[in-house]
C-alpha positions as CSV (number, residue, x, y, z in Angstrom):
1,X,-45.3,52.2,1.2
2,X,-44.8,51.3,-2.2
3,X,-44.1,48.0,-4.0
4,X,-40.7,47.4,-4.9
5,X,-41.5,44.8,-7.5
6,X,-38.2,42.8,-9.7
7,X,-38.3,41.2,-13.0
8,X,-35.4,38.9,-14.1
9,X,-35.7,37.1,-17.5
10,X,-32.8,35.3,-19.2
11,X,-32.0,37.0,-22.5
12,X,-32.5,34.1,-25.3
13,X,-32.0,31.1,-22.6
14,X,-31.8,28.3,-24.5
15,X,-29.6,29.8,-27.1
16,X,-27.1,31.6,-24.4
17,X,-26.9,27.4,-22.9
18,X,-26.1,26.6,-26.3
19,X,-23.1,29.0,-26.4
20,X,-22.1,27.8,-22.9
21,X,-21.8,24.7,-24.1
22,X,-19.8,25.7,-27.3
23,X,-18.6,29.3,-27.4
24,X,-18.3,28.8,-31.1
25,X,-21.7,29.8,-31.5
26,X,-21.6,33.1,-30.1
27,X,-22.6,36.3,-32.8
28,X,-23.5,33.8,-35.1
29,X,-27.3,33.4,-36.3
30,X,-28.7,30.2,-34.4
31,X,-31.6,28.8,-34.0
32,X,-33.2,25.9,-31.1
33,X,-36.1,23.9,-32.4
34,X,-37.4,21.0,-34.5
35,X,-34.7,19.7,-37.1
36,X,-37.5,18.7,-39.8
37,X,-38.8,21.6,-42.3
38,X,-42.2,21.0,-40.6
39,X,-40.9,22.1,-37.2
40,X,-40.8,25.0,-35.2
41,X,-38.6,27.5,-33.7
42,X,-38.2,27.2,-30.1
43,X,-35.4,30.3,-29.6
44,X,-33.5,32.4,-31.5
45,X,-30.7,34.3,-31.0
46,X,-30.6,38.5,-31.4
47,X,-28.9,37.6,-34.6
48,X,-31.4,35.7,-36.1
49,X,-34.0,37.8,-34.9
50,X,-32.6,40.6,-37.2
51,X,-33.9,38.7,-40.3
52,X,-37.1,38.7,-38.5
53,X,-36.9,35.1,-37.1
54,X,-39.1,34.7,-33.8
55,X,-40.5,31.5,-31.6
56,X,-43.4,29.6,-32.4
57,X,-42.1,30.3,-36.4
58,X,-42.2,27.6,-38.6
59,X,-38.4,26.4,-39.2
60,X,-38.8,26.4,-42.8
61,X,-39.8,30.2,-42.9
62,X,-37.3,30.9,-40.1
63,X,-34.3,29.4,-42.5
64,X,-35.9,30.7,-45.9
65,X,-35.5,34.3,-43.9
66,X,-31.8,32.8,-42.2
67,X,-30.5,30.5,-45.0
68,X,-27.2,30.8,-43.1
69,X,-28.4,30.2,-39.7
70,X,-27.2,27.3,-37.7
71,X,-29.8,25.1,-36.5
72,X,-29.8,22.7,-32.5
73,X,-32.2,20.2,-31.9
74,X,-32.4,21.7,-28.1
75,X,-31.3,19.9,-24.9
76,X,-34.3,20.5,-22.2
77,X,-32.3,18.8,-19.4
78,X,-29.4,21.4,-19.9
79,X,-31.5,24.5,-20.2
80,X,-33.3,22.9,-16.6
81,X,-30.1,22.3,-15.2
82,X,-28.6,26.0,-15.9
83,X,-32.4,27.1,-15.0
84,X,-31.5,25.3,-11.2
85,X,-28.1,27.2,-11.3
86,X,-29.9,30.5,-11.6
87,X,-32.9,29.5,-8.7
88,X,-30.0,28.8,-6.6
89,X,-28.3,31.7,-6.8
90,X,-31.5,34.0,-6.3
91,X,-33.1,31.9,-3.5
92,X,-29.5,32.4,-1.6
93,X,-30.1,36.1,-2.0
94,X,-33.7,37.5,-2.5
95,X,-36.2,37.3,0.5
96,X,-39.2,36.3,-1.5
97,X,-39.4,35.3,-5.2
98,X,-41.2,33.4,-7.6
99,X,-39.8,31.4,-10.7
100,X,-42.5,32.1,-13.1
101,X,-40.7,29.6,-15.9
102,X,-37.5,28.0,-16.7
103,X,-36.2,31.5,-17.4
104,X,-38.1,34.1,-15.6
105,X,-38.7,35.6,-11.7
106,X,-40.1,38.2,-9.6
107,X,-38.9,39.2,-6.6
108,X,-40.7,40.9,-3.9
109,X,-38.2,43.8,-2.1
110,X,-40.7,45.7,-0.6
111,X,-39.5,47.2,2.1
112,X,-35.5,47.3,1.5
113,X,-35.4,50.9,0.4
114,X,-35.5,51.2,4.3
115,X,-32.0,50.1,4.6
116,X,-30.3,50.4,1.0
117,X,-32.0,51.1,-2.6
118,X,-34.0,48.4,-3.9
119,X,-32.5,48.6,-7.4
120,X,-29.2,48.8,-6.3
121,X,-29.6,45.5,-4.9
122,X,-31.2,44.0,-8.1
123,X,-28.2,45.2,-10.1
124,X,-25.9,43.6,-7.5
125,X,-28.3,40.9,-7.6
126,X,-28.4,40.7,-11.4
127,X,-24.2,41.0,-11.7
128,X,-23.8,37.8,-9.4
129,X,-26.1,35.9,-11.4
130,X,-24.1,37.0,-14.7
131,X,-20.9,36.2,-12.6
132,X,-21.9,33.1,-11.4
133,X,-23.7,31.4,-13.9
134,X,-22.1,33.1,-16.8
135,X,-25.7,33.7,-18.7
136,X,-26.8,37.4,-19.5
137,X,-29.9,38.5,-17.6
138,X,-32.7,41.1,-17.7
139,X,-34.0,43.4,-15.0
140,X,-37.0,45.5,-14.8
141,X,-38.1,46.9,-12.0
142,X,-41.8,48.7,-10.7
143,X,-44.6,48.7,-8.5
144,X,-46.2,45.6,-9.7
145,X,-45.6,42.6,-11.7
146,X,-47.2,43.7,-14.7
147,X,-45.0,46.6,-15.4
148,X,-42.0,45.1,-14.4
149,X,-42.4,42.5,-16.8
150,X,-43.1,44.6,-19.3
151,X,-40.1,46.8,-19.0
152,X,-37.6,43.9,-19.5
153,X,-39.3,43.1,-22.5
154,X,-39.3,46.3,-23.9
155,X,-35.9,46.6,-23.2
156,X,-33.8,43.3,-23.5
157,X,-31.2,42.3,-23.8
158,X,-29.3,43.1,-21.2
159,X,-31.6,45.6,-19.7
160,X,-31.4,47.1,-16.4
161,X,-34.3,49.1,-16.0
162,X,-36.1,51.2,-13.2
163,X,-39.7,52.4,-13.5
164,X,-40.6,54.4,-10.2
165,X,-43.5,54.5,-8.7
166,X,-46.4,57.3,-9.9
167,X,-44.5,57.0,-13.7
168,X,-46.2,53.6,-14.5
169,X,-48.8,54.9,-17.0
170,X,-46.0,57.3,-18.4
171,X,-44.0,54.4,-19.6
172,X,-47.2,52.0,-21.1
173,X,-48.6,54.5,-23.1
174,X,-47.0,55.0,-26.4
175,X,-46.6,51.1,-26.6
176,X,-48.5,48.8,-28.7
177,X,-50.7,46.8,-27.2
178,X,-49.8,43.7,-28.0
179,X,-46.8,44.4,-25.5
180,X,-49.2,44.0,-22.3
181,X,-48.8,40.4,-21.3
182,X,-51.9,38.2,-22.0
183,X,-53.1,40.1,-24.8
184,X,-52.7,37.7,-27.5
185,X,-52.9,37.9,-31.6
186,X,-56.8,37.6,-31.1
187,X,-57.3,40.0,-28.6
188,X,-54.8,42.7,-30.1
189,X,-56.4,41.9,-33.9
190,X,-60.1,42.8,-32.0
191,X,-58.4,45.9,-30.4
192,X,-56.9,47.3,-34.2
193,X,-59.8,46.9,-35.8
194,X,-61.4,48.9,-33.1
195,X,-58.7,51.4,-34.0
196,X,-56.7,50.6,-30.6
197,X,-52.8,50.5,-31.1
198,X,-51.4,51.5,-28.5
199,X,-51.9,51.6,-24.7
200,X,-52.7,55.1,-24.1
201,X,-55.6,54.9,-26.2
202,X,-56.3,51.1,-24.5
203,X,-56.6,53.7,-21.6
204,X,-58.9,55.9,-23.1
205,X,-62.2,53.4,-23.5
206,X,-64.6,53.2,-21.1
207,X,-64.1,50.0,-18.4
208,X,-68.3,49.2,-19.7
209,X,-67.4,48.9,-23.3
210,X,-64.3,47.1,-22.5
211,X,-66.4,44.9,-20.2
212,X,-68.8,44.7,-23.1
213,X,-66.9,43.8,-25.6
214,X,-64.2,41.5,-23.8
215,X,-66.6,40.1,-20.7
216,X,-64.6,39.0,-17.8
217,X,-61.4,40.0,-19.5
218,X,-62.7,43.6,-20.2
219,X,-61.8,44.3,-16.7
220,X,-58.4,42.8,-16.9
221,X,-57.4,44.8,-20.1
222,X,-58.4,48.2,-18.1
223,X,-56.3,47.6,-15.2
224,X,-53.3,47.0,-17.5
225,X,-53.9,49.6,-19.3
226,X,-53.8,51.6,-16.4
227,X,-50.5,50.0,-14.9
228,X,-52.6,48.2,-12.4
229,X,-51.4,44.8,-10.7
230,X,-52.0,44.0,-7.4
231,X,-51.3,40.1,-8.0
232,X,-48.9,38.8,-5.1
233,X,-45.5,37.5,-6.0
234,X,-45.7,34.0,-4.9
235,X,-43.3,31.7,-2.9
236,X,-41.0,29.1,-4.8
237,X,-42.1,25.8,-4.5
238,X,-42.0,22.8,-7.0
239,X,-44.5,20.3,-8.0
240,X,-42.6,17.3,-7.6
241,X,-45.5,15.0,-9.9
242,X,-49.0,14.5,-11.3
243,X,-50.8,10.9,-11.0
244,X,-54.1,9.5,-11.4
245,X,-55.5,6.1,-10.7
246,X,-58.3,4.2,-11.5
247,X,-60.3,1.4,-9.6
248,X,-62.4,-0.8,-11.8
249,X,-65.7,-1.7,-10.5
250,X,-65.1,-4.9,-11.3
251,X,-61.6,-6.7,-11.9
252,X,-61.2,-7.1,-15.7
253,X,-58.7,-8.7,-18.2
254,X,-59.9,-6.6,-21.2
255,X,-56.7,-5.4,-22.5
256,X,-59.0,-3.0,-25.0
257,X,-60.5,-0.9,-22.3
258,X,-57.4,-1.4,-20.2
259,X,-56.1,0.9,-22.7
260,X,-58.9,2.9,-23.3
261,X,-58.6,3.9,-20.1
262,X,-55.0,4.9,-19.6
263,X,-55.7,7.0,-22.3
264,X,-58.1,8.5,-20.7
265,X,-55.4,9.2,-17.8
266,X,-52.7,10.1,-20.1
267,X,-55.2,13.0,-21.9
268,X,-56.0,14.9,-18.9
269,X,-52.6,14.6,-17.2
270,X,-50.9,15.8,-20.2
271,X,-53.4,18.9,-20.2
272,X,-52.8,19.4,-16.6
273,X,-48.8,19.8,-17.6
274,X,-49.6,22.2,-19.8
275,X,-51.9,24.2,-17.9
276,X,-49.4,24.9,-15.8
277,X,-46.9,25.2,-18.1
278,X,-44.6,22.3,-17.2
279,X,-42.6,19.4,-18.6
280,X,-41.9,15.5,-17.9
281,X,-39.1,13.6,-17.9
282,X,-40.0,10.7,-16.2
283,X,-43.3,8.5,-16.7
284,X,-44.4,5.6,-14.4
285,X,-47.0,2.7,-15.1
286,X,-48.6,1.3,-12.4
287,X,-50.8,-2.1,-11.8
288,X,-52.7,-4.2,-9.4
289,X,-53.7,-7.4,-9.6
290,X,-56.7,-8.7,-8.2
291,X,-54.7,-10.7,-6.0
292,X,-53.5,-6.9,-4.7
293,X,-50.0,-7.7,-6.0
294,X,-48.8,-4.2,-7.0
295,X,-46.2,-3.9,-9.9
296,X,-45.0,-0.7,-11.5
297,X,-42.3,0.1,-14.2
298,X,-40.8,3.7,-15.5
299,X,-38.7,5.2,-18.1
300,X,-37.0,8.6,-18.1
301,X,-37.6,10.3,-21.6
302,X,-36.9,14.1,-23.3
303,X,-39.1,16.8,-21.7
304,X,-42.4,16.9,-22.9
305,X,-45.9,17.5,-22.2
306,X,-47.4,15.9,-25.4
307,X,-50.5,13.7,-25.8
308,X,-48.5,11.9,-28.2
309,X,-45.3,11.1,-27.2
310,X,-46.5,10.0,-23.5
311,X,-49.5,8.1,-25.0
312,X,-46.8,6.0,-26.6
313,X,-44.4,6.0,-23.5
314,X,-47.1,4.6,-21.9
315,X,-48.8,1.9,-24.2
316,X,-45.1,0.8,-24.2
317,X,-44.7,0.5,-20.9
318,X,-48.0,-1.2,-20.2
319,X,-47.0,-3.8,-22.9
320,X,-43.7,-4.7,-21.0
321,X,-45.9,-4.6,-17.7
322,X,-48.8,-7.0,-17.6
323,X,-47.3,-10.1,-18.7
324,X,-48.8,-12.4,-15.8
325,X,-52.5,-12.2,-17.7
326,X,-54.0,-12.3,-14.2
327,X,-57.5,-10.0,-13.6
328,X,-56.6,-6.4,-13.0
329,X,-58.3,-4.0,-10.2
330,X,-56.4,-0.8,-10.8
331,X,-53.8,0.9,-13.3
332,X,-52.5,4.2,-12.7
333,X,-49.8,7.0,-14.8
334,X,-47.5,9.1,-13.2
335,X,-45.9,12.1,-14.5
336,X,-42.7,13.4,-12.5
337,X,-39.2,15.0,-12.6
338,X,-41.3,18.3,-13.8
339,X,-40.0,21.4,-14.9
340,X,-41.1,24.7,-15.9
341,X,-41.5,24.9,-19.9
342,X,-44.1,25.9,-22.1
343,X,-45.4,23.5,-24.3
344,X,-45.5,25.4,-27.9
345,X,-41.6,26.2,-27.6
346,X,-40.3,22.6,-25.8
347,X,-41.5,19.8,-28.6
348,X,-38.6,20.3,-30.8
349,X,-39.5,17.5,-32.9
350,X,-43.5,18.7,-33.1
351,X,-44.5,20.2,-36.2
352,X,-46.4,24.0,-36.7
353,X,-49.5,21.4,-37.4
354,X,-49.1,19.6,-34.5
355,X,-49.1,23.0,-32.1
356,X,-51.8,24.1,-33.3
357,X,-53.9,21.8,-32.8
358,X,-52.9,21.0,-28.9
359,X,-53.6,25.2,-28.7
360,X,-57.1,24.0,-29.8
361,X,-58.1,21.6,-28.0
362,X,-56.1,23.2,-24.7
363,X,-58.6,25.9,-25.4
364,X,-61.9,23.9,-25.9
365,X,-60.6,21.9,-22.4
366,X,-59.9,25.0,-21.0
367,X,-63.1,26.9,-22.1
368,X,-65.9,23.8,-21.4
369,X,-63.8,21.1,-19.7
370,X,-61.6,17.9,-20.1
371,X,-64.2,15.8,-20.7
372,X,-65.3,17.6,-23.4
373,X,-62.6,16.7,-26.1
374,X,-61.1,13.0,-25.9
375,X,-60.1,10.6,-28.4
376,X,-62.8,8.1,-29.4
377,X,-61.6,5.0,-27.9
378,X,-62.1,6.4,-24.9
379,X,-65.8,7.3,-24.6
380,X,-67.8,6.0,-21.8
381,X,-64.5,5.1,-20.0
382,X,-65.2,7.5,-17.5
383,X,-68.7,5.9,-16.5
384,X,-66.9,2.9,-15.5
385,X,-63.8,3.9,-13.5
386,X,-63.3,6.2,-10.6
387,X,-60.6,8.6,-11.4
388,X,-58.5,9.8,-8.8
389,X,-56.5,12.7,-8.9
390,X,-53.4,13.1,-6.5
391,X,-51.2,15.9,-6.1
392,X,-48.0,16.1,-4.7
393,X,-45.7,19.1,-4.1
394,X,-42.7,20.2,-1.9
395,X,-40.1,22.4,-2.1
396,X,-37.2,22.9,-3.9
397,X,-35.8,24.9,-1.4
């Protein structure tokens, strides 16, 4: 039996919650992202994007391109909020989905072609969402998640788009590419200067050269280039928070390394948000006294996930915190109120700069490990704590 695989992806979400919110906006070139010339465009609308404007562009190059575009700040807990709206609305409906982001899910209807078509119930599916939450959406539908994907992409907005099964490499191969999820500017740049441009000759290399030449990933690229994806769509559930703790060996009063290590904390739960492409809105500052008195205090801020602005959140809350200069066993950081968001398009207020060089040291963490980046105030800190990682999840459902 084949796989009846859905894509739906909200066409330019944060800039169709914008024109919710004022209608005014609508047809006119606009643009989400940081207000200063240094920052960068978190969404676009279709409008803008026909002066060449795109995300992750630098908003003084977006508006040198769009001097007439009109520029939001963005609202993070209005795009979550519409985000819920849409959940809702597919999780009354579909039997198994996944939200892969604030904007974007799969459903698994495998299975339903037994009874009715498949895509006839997406495009039902798909009208009540539009009905309901009054926001366009994509479809794509396929075998797989990889393709389905794809062919929303290719043909937003408003797509409603059927690839059946056995026509999958059909449909990839004149495409560039850079189209095939995962393959990034590095990857695709390798692949040109190999000569590669488009899919159907991504198809055409041998799986050792590709193995070769891209290692691990040299498999990967083969099977997408072949329209193969046998990745499971995964049930909904939400991560409700991160924490960590740490127990001193010995109770200390040393505000210094007190900080040093929160730090510490703050660094590799911030990189843990955006592995998994997430966002805060809530941050929580906990200590114990060596007496075992426990005290905590929180603050609800904008989304984010960076180093910076919960490094801050925290030192600040610490400050207001330990006020009873008594000897301290244990501090702790929690991260919660999480939502799907990526971090290069969520900082409105981060600069191009300031991207990049989270991307970096993401990468670095990613490639060799947490440890191996921190800031200098906070080496050796891990010799003398035990950090303790807790995860908590449930379901939104």
């Amino acid at each position: 039996m084949d796989r009846n695989i859905i894509h739906l992806d909200l066409d330019a979400f944060f800039v169709a919650v914008e024109c919710q919110r004022n209608p005014k906006l609508k047809g006119k070139p606009l643009i989400v992202g940081g207000s200063s010339r240094r920052g960068v465009v978190a969404a676009c609308s279709y409008e803008s994007r026909k002066f060449g404007v795109h995300s992750a562009m630098p908003m003084y190059l977006a508006l040198q391109l769009c001097p007439d575009a009109v520029v939001i700040s963005g609202d993070m807990e209005a795009y979550s909020q519409a985000s819920h709206v849409v959940t809702e609305i597919i999780a009354d409906s579909a039997p198994l989905f996944e939200k892969a982001s604030v904007d974007e899910f799969y459903i698994d209807a495998s299975g339903m072609d037994r009874f009715f078509g498949a895509f006839t119930w997406a495009k039902e599916l798909r009208k009540k969402i539009m009905k309901e939450s009054d926001l366009p959406i994509s479809l794509g539908m396929s075998t797989n998640k990889l393709v389905s994907k794809v062919v929303t992409g290719e043909f937003k907005p408003n797509a409603e788009k059927h690839i059946p099964a056995g026509t999958e490499k059909e449909f990839l191969a004149p495409l560039a590419v850079e189209k095939i999820p995962m393959i990034g500017k590095q990857t695709s740049s390798f692949l040109y200067d190999m000569g590669v441009r488009t899919v159907a000759t991504l198809r055409e290399m041998p799986l050792n050269f590709l193995v070769s030449a891209f290692g691990k990933n040299g498999l990967s690229l083969w099977n997408k280039a072949h329209g193969i994806d046998e990745s499971p769509v995964v049930p909904y559930s939400e991560q409700k928070s991160i924490s960590t703790e740490s127990t001193f060996e010995e109770d200390t009063i040393d505000v210094k390394r007190l900080k040093s290590v929160l730090i510490a904390m703050v660094e590799k739960v911030a990189f843990q948000l955006r592995e998994q492409k997430k966002l805060t809105s809530c941050v929580t500052v906990k200590i114990r006294y060596s007496n075992f008195d426990t005290e905590t205090k929180q603050i609800h801020i904008p989304y984010t996930s960076s180093d910076y602005t919960l490094l801050k959140t925290v030192n600040q809350l610490f400050d207001k915190l330990y006020n009873r200069r008594m000897l301290i066993r244990l501090v702790g950081v929690r991260l919660s109120s999480l939502v799907h968001g990526n971090h290069q398009i969520s900082l409105f207020d981060d600069t191009a700069e300031t991207i990049n060089l989270y991307e970096a040291m993401d990468h670095i963490k990613h490639k060799h490990g947490v440890e191996k980046i921190v800031r200098a105030t906070t080496l050796g800190v891990g010799r003398r704590v035990r950090m303790e990682m807790n995860m908590f999840k449930g379901n939104l459902r």
